[in-house]
C-alpha positions in Angstrom: 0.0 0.0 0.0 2.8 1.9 0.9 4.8 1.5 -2.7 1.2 2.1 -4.3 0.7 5.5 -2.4 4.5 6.8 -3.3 3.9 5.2 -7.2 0.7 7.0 -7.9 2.4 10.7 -5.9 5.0 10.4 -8.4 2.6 9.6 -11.4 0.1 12.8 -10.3 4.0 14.8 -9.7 5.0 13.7 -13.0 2.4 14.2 -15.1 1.7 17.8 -13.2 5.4 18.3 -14.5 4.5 17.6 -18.1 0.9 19.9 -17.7 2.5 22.6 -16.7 5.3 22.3 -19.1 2.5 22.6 -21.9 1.2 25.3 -20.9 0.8 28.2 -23.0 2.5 30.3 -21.0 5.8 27.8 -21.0 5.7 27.4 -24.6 5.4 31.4 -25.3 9.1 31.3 -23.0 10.3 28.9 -25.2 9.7 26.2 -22.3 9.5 22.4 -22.7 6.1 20.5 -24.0 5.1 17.3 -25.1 5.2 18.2 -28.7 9.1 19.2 -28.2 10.3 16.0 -25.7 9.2 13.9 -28.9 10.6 15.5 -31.6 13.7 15.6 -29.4 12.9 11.9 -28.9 14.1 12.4 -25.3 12.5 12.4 -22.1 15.2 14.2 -19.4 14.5 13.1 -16.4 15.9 14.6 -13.3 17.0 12.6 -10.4 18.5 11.8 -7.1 20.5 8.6 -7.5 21.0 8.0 -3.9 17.6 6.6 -2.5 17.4 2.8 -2.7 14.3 1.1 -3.5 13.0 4.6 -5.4 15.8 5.7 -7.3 19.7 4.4 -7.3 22.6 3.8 -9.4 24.1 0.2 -9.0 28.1 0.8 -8.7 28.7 -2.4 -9.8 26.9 -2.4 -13.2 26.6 1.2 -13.2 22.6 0.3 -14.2 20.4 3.4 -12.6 17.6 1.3 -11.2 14.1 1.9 -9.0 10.7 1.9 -9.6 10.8 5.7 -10.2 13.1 4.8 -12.8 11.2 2.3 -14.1 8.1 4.9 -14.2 10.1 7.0 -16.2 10.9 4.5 -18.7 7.4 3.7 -18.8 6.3 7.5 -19.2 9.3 7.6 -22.3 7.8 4.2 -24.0 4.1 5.5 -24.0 5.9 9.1 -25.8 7.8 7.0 -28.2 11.3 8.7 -27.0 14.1 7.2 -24.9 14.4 8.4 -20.8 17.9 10.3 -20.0 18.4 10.2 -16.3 20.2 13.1 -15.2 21.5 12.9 -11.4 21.4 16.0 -9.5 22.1 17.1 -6.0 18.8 17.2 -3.9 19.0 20.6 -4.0 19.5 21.1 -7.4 15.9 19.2 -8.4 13.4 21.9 -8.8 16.0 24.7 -9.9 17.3 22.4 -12.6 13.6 22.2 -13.8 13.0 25.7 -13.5 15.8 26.5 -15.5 15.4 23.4 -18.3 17.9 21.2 -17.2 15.2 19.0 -16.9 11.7 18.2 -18.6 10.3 16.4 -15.1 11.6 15.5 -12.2 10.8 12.3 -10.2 11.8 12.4 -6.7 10.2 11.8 -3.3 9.6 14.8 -1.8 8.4 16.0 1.4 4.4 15.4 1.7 3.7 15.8 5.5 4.6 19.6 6.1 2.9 22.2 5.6 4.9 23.7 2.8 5.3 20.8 0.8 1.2 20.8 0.7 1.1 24.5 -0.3 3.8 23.7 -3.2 1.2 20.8 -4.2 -1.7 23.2 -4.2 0.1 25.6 -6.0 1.5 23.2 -8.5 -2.4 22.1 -8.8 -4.2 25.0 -9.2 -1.6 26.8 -11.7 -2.6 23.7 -13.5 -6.3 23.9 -13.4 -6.0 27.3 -13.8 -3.9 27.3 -17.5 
């Protein structure tokens, strides 16, 4: 239930991630959509490689492994394009999207304080709203 609740936040976080990015307003400042990930035939996804079962890079095989890894993949294969995982520090995550380092980012992040709710909210109704 657990594995289900995280899976399903980072669907709802990634697909908010790829609304937003087709907004209007992001195309008009020459931001990513889901028109331009295809004909770039890559998905660049932003990561965290250091939080085993969600998100990790084996040292041995040097395979970058997890189930939000395997979402991505999943999210790439439904697009028709191939997932680049690009590993960031934590803190680099959301200004690495806001800049276009990234097109989504899938990474836990806080849900139970308060700010992390209004971020969600904000995230959600910017949304709705476009």
């Amino acid at each position: 239930m657990k594995i289900e609740r995280s899976l399903l936040a980072a669907v709802c976080i990634g697909i908010m991630s790829l609304l937003g990015a087709a907004s209007a307003s992001a195309q008009e400042s020459g931001g990513v959509s889901i028109e331009s990930i295809k004909k770039s035939g890559t998905l660049r996804v932003g990561t965290w490689l250091q939080y085993k079962p969600e998100m990790w890079k084996d040292l041995q095989t040097g395979e970058i492994k997890g189930f939000w890894v395997d979402l991505a993949r999943k999210m790439a294969d439904d697009m028709g394009v191939k997932a680049q995982f690009i590993d960031s520090d934590w803190d680099g995550l959301i200004p690495g999207l806001e800049a276009g380092k990234f097109d989504i980012v899938l990474a836990q992040m806080a849900k139970s304080t308060a700010s992390a709710r209004f971020a969600v909210i904000a995230i959600c109704a910017s949304t709705i709203s476009n």
